[in-house]
N, C-alpha and C positions, 0 to 999 in steps of 0.2 A: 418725562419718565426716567429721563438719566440722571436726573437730580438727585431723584427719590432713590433710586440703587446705589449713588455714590453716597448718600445720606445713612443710608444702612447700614452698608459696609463699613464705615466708618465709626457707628455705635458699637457694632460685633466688636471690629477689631478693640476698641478700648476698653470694651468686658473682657477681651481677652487678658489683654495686656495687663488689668485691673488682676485678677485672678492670678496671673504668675506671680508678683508682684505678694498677694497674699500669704502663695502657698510656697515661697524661696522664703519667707519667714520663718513656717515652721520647721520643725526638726523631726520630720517621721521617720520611722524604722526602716530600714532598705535590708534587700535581701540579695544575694551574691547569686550567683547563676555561672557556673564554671561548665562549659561545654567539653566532651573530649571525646576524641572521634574514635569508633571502634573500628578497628579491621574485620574484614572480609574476609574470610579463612580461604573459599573458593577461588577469589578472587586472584590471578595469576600475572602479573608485570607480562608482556610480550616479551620475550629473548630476543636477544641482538642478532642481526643478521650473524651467517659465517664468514660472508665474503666484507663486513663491516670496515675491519683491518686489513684487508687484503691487498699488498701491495700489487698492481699492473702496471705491465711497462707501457700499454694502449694508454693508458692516463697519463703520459708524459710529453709533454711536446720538444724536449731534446733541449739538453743546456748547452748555453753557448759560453757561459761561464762569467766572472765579474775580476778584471785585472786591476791590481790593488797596489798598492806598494806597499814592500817587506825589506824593511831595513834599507839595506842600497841596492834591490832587487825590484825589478816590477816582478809580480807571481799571479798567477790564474789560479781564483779560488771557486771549488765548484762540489757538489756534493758526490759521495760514492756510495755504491752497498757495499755492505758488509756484512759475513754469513753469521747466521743466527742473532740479527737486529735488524727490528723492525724500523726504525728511524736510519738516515743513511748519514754520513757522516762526513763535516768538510775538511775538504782539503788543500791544501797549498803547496804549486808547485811552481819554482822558480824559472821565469822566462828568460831574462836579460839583465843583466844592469841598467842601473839611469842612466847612471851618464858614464863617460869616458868608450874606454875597450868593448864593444860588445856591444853598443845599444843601439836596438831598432829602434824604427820611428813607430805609430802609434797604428799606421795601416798592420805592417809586417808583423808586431805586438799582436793584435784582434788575430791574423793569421797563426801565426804559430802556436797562442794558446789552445785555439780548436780541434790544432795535430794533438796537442797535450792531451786534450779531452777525449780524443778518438780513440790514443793508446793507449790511456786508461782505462775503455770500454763504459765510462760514464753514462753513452748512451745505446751501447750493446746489448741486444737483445740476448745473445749467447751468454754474454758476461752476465747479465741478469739473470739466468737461467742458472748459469753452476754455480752462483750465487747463492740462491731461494733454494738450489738441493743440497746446496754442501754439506747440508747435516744429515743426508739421508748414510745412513749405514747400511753397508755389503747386506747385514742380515736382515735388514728391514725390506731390501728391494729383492734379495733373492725370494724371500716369500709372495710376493706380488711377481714377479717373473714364474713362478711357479703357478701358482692361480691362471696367470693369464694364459699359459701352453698350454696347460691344461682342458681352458673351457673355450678357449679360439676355434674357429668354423674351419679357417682355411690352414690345411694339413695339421688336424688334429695331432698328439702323443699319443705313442701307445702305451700301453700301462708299465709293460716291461720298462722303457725307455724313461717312464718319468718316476717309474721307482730306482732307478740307477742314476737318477739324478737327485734325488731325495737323498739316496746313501754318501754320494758325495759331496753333499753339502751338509752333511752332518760332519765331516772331517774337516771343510773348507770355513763354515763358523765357528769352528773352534780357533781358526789360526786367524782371521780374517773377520772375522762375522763384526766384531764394534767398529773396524775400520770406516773411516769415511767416503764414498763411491767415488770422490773426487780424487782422492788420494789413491785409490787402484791405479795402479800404471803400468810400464815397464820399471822400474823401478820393484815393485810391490811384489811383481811376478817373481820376478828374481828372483829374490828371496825368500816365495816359495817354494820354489822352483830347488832351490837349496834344502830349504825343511824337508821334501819330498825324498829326495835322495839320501839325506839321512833317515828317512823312513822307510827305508829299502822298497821305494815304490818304482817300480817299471815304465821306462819310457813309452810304451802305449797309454799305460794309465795314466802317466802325467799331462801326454796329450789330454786325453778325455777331461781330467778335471780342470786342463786349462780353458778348457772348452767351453765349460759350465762357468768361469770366470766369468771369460770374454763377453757370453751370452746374458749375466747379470748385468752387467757395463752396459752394454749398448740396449737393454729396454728399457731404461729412463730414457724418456724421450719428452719435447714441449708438444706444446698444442696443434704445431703442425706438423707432429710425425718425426721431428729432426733428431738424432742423439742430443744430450743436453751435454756428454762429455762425449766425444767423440775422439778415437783412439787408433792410432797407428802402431801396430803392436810389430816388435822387431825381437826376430825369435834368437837373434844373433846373440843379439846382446842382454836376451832374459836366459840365454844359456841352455834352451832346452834339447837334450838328446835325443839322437837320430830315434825312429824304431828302426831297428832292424834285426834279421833273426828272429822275428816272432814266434813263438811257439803257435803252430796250429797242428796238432798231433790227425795224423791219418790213421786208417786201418787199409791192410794187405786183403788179399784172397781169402785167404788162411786164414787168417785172424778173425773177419767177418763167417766165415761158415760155422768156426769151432765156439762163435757167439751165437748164433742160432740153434747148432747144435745142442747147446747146454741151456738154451730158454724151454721154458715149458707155456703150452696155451697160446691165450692172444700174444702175448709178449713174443714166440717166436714168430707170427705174422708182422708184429711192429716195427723188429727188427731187423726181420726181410724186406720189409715197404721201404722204410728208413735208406737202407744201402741198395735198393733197385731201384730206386725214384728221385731220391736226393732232399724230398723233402724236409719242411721242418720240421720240430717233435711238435710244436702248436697244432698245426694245421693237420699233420696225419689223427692226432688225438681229438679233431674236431668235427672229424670224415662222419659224414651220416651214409645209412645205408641206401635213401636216394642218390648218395653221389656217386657212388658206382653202377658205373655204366657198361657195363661189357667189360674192355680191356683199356676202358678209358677213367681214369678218377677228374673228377671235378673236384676244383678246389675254389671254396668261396668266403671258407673261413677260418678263424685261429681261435686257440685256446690259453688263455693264462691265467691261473690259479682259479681255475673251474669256470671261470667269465669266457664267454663267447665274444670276439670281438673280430671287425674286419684283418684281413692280411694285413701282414706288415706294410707292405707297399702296391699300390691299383697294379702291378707286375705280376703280385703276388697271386690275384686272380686268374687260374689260368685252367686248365686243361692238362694230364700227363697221360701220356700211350705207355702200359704196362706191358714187358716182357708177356709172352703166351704161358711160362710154367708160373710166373706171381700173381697173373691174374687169376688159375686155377687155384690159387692156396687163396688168394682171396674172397673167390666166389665160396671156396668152401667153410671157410672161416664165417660169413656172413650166413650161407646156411637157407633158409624158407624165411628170413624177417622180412618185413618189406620198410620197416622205421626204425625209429631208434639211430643211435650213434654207433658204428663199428665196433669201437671199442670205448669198451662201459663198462662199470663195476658191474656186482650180480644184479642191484637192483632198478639197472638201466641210466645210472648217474654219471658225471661227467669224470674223469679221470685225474690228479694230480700229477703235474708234470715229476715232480722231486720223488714220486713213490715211486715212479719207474724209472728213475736217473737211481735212484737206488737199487733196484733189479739189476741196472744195467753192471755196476757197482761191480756187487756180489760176486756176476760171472764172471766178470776181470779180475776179480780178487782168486778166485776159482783156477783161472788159466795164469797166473802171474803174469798177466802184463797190466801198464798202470792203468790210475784213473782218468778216465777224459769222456769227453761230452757228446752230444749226440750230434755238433755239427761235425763232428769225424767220419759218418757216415756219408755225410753230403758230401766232405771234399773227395771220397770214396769214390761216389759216384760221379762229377763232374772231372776229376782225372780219368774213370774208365770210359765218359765219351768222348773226352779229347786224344784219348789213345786211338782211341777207333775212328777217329775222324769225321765226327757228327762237326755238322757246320755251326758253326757259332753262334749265331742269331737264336739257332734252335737248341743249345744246350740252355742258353739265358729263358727261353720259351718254357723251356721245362722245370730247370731251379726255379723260377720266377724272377729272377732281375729284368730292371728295366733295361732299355738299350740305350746305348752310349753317344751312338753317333746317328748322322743324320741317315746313312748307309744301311744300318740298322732297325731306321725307321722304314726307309723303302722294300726293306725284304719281308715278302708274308711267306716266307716259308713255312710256318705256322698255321696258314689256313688252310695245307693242304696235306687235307687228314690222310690218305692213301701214301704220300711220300715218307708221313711221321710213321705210319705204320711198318714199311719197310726199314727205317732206317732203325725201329727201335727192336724189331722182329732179327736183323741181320747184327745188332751190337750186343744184342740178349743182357743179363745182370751183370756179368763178369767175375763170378760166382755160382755157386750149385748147389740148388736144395733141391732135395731129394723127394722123391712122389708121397712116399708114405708119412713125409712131415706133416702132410695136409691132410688127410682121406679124412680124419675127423678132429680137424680143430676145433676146440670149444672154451669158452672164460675161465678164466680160474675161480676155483670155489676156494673159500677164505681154508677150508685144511690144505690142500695142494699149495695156495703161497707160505702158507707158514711151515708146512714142510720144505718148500725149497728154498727158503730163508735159513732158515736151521741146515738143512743140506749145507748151502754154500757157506753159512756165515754172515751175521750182520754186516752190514757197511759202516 
């Protein structure tokens, strides 16, 4: 049977072969067939990773370097970074001569190159770090330090606070802003520190925007938290001037009555509260009519540009004992409400702090003395209990600062309401308003402010 198969096979095959053989004689027509491959319109390549190019210093196992000879020098050649390149770059530095004067043997050579390599920070994680930032500019990382105060858990900003740092770096990237964060120094300071002073800017203020400097600098930071330029700032030799003499303008006796006197409405409640409590203008303009309590206000919250937000600081929470005649102007100012905010426009709305810093204005413009602000009132009140000899822990209880020392933390003179009661009952305002100021206080209606705008004078 295997005969008769290899028999076959072997007829096929030579029909075949007989056949090619035929048809490689003729010359028949052929036809061309050109293939061409269409795209895929949807069809989308994957993108490269981000981190594809990304230099780490984890990916490096530390050079030890390759010592070479250079001219009549042995030299240790090894690679560095370089800011803004990606590939790093070699270099050559001389160790010893070969021969004669100066030449180690090939132990001490391997040794010394690796000090070369150390103090070039070749394998420095730090040095790698201000390396891959040094192109970061002042103005690129002040806006990422602003983001991140901003939306941070632990000790939030308050609006106020991060819009005075907004303003000041609107003036700080104008002189500074392309600069490189590496190149910020002492040095840098300096010389703003200079521009400042021909800007006729006051040494408190230059404090504060150096402040907002400092504070860009040190939030670059690497992967585990560290500054990336870290900075010994020496105020000697950036030249910065004392404060001293600050202006922080007070009000008298007198002063504070003849401004009541001349308020009309809630505004003379405001700024009787103001100078008998010490408060701030936020927090009294935040007062709801549950927080008056008797002769006690609770304070739980503040106000900045119509926004409710916590006290400036967990101090700021606190509790005040009102004199017996401010709490009567105030019971009667509040009236039969039992909601709403103390002081509210006509149709129960939040208050702008600048429209009644412009009231306050007016009146001063009225009595000619100058302009100044509503913490006058506070330091009003904290010199009238330090006159009278309120203990300390408990004027801080009442302004709302925190306490300073550990002495401070041990005293609860504060939780005992009977004693705050006496001592605020026996210190009274330190000032006199008069009974019939209150019998019937009530909001101002929009013609009464625009007559005593007109009265006094715009601001």
């Amino acid at each position: 049977m295997y005969s008769a198969e290899r028999t076959f096979f072997c007829k096929l095959t030579a029909i075949i072969q007989h056949i090619v053989a035929q048809t490689s004689r003729l010359r028949l027509p052929t036809a061309k067939i050109q293939f061409q491959r269409t795209p895929v319109p949807h069809i989308i390549p994957p993108a490269k990773s981000a981190n594809a190019r990304r230099k780490r210093m984890a990916a490096r196992s530390g050079q030890r370097g390759c010592i070479v000879k250079n001219g009549k020098f042995w030299a240790v050649r090894f690679r560095i970074d370089l800011p803004g390149q990606f590939e790093r770059k070699l270099r050559y530095v001389r160790i010893c001569p070969i021969e004669g004067e100066g030449a180690l043997p090939k132990v001490e050579r391997h040794r010394k190159a690796l000090d070369i390599i150390a103090q070039e920070g070749a394998n420095s994680e730090e040095v790698f770090n201000q390396t891959e930032s040094s192109t970061v500019t002042f103005r690129e990382q002040s806006q990422i330090w602003l983001t991140t105060v901003s939306n941070r858990r632990r000790k939030p900003i308050k609006p106020h606070t991060l819009a005075n740092w907004r303003s000041h770096l609107v003036w700080l990237n104008s002189k500074i802003g392309d600069v490189p964060l590496a190149s910020i120094n002492n040095g840098a300071l300096r010389n703003l520190v200079s521009e400042m002073s021909e800007a006729g800017f006051k040494p408190k203020t230059m404090m504060n925007y150096l402040q907002v400097v400092k504070a860009v600098v040190a939030s670059l930071v690497n992967n585990d938290g560290e500054p990336v330029f870290p900075r010994k700032w020496n105020h000697e030799f950036i030249d910065v001037p004392e404060v001293k003499n600050q202006h922080q303008p007070t009000l008298s006796k007198d002063q504070i009555e003849a401004i009541i006197n001349n308020a009309y409405g809630w505004y003379r409640v405001l700024f009787a509260l103001l100078a008998g409590t010490g408060m701030r203008v936020g927090e009294a303009l935040a007062l709801e009519v549950s927080d008056v309590q008797g002769s006690v206000l609770r304070v739980r919250q503040s106000l900045y540009q119509r926004r409710l937000d916590t006290t400036k600081t967990e101090a700021g929470e606190r509790e005040i004992d009102l004199a017996p005649e401010l709490a009567e102007m105030i019971q009667a100012h509040v009236g039969t409400r039992r909601s709403g905010f103390v002081f509210s426009t006509n149709k129960g709305g939040l208050l702008i702090q600048r429209n009644v810093l412009r009231m306050l204005h007016s009146i001063l413009k009225r009595l000619d003395l100058p302009k100044l602000g509503f913490h006058a009132f506070r330091r009003f009140r904290v010199t009238h209990l330090r006159k009278s000899m309120v203990p300390e822990d408990l004027i801080k209880f009442w302004i709302g600062h925190a306490p300073q020392t550990v002495t401070d933390v041990y005293s609860k003179v504060k939780n005992d309401v009977k004693f705050r009661r006496e001592v605020v009952e026996k210190v009274g305002l330190g000032f006199e308003i008069r009974p019939e100021m209150f019998t019937s206080v009530h909001n101002f209606l929009d013609s009464e402010r625009l007559q005593t705008v007109e009265e006094y004078g715009a601001p």
